[in-house]
N, C-alpha and C positions, 0 to 999 in steps of 0.2 A: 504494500500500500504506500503510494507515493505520500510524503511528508511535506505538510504545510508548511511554509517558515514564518515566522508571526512576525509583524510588520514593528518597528521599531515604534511606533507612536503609543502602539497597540503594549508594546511591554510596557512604559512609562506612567501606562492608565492602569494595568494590573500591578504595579508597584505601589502607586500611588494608595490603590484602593486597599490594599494591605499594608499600608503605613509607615511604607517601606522609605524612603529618599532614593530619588533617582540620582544614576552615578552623572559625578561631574563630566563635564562637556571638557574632552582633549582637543587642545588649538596646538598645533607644533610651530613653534617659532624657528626662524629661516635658519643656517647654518651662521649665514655672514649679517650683521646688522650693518648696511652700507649701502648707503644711495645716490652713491657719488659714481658709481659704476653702475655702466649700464646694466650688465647679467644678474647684478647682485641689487639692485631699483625692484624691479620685479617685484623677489617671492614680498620681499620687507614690508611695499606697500598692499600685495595679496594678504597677506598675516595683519595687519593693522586692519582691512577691511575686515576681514574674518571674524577678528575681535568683536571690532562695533556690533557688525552684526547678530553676535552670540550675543554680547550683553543685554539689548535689547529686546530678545526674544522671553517674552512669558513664563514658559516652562522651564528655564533654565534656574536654578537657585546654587550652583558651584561649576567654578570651573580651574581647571588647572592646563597654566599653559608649562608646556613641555620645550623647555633648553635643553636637553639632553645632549641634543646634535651640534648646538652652538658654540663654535671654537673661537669667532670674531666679532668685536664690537668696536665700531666706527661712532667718534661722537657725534657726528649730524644725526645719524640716523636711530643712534642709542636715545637722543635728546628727545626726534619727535616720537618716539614709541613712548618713554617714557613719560609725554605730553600728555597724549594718547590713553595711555591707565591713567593717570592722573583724572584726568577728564571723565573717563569711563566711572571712575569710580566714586564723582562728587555727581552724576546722574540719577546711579546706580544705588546711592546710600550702603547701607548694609545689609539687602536687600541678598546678594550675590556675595558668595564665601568664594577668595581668588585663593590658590595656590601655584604653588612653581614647581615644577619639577628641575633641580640646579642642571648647570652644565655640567658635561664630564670633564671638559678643557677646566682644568684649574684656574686660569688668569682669566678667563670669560663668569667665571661662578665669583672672583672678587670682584671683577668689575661690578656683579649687581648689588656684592654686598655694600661695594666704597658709595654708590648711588644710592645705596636706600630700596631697592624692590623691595625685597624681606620683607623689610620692617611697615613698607606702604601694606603691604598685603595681611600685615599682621602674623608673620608665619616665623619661626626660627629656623636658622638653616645654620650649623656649625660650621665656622670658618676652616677651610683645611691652613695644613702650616704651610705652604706656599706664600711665598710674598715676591710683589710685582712692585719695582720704582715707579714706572710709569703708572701703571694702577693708585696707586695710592696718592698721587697728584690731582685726583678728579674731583672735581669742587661743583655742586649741584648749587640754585639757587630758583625761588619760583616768590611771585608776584604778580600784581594787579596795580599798581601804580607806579609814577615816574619819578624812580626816587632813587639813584645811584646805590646809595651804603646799601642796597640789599644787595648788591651784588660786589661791595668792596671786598669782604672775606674773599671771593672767588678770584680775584686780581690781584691785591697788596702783598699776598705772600710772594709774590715773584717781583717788588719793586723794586728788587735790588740788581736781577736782572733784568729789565726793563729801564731805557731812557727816560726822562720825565716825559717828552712831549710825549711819547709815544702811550704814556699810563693817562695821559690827559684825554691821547684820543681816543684811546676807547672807553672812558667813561663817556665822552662824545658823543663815538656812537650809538653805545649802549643806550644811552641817554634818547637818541632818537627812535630808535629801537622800540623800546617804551612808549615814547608821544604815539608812533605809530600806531603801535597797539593799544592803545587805550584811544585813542582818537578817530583811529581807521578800520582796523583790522576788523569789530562784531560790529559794523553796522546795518549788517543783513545775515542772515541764517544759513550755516555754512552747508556748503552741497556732502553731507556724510551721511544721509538717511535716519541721523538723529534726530531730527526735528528741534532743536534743542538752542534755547539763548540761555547763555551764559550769566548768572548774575553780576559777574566782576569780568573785564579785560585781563585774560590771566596770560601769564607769559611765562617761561622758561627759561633756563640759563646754566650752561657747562663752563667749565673753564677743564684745562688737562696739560699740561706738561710732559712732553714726550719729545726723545732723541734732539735736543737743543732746540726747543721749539715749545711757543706755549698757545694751544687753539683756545678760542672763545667762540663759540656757540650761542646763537640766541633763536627763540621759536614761539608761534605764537598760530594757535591754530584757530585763526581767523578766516576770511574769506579768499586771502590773497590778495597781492596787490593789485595783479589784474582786473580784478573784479570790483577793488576802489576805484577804481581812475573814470569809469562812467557815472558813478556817484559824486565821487570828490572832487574828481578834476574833470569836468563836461568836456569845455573847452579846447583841454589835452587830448581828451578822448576821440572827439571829433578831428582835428589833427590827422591824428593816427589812423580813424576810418578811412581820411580823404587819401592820407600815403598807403592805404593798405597794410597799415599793420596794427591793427586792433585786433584782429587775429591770432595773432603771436603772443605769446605770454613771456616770452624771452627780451623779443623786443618791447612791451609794455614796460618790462622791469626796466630797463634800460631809458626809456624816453623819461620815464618816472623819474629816475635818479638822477637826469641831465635837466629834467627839468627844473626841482627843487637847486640844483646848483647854479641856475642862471638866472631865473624869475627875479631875485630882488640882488643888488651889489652894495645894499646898505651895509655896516658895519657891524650895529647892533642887533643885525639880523642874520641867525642862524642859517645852514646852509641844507638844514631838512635831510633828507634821504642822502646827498652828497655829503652827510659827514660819516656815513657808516663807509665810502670810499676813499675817504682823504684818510682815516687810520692810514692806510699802506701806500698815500702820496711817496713817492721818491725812494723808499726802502725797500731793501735789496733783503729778497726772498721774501717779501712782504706778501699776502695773499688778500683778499675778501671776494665769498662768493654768496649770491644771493638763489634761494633755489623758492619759489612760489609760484603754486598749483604748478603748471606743465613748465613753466618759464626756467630757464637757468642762466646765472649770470657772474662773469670769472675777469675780475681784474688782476692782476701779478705786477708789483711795484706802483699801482696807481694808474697803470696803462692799460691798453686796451680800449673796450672791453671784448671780450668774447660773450656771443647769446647762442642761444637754439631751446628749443622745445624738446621736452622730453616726450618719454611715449607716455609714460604713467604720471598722474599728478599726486602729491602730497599733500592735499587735501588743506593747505599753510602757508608760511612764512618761516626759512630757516636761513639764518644770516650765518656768516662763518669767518671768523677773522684768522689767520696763522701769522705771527710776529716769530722773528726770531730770539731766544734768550742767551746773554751771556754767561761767564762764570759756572759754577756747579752745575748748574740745571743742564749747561752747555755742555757739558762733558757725558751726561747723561747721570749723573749721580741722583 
């Protein structure tokens, strides 16, 4: 006698009815956390969709996402995942029990311990005795207002490697960064099938020290910039429709930021979105890239830029500074 197979929704209702808790929902997180690469774009923003979607869904009351396979974490893309939970889980209340299953890679399982997953999630997870230099330089920071010192701890431990102007401009930046997001970024409902506005302009923020170099990271899963410039900037936008590039979200990020740097030559008026590119005016091996929704955008010493469109969009705004460090840090110590 041929054997029925009982349909998964069908087991969930006879668990249910027997008082049972249905098992957590398994989400496999990518190998590579990195979205700076095309091959490895992909699974990352596959797996962040996947997420949303599972939290959202009714029946679900735990889930445990599984590192297991993960041996790399890239901080762009470490930052918007970890936006990402963040977000999920001031939706979500307490509603949803998250767990982790850690990585096997030793230096991928500290890296979530030096950020905080664990502890977001409420879960203990025993540190192994491995210990990573570069790991343990990662500096998290998270707000809703424009206000530098929450993100000083994340910068001042390297001011000694660091030139002054150079610690000036990225509180600059940073600084814009912020206006942006709190001024630009929520002021329409972002395309993720959350349906969901945000009570506060929240934003994100990495700092990391690695091989004489210090990245800063900033995120903000707003609309995209793209998607401000019909709103906030008409004008701009029309522009761009008449040259045919409203289309583009590579080139949006790009007219944005050229924009803001020429519109006013007064003194006491900031330089908007062209201060997050002046950090790396003139410095050698200096980076800033700006990656929002499809758009991506890469200056190297203040020059350029390079744009193009990606295939997959991030669903945000992730800024990315790379400065070079002196001394200790330079040596790799």
């Amino acid at each position: 006698m041929k054997r029925i197979r009982k349909h998964r929704q069908c087991s969930l209702c006879d668990q249910k009815k027997l008082g049972r808790k249905p098992p957590p929902e398994r989400i496999l997180a990518p190998i590579e956390f990195d979205i700076e690469k095309n091959e490895t774009r992909g699974p990352v923003v596959s797996f962040l969709s996947d997420l949303r979607k599972t939290f959202i869904r009714d029946d679900v009351r735990a889930i445990t996402i599984d590192f297991t396979k993960t041996t790399r974490f890239v901080s762009s893309a470490t930052l918007l995942f970890y936006a990402e939970l963040s977000r999920l889980i001031e939706i979500t209340g307490n509603r949803i029990r998250i767990r982790c299953k850690p990585p096997s890679n030793d230096r991928a399982c500290q890296v979530l311990h030096q950020i905080g997953v664990y502890d977001k999630c409420g879960q203990i997870v025993k540190k192994r005795s491995s210990y990573y230099d570069d790991v343990v330089h990662w500096r998290v920071a998270h707000g809703h207002i424009v206000d530098n010192s929450i993100c000083a701890p994340a910068i001042e431990e390297f001011e000694g490697q660091l030139a002054l102007p150079l610690v000036n401009g990225l509180f600059r930046g940073l600084g814009e960064a912020m206006t942006n997001a709190k001024h630009h970024a929520y002021i329409d409902i972002r395309e993720d099938g959350l349906n969901y506005t945000p009570p506060h302009a929240d934003w994100w923020m990495f700092s990391q020290a690695r091989q004489g170099y210090l990245s800063v990271v900033f995120c903000d899963l707003g609309i995209g910039i793209p998607n401000t410039l019909p709103l906030k900037k008409p004008s701009l936008f029309s522009q761009l429709k008449a040259l045919g590039r409203a289309n583009s979200d590579g080139a949006c990020i790009q007219d944005a930021i050229e924009d803001s740097r020429t519109r006013t030559q007064l003194p006491e008026r900031g330089k908007g979105l062209g201060n997050i590119v002046d950090v790396v005016s003139g410095l050698k091996d200096g980076i800033v890239m700006v990656l929002s929704n499809r758009g991506f955008y890469l200056s190297i010493n203040g020059t350029g830029p390079k744009t193009h469109d990606l295939k997959e969009s991030i669903l945000g705004t992730l800024i990315y500074w790379r400065v070079p460090l002196v001394g200790e840090f330079h040596n790799g110590k």
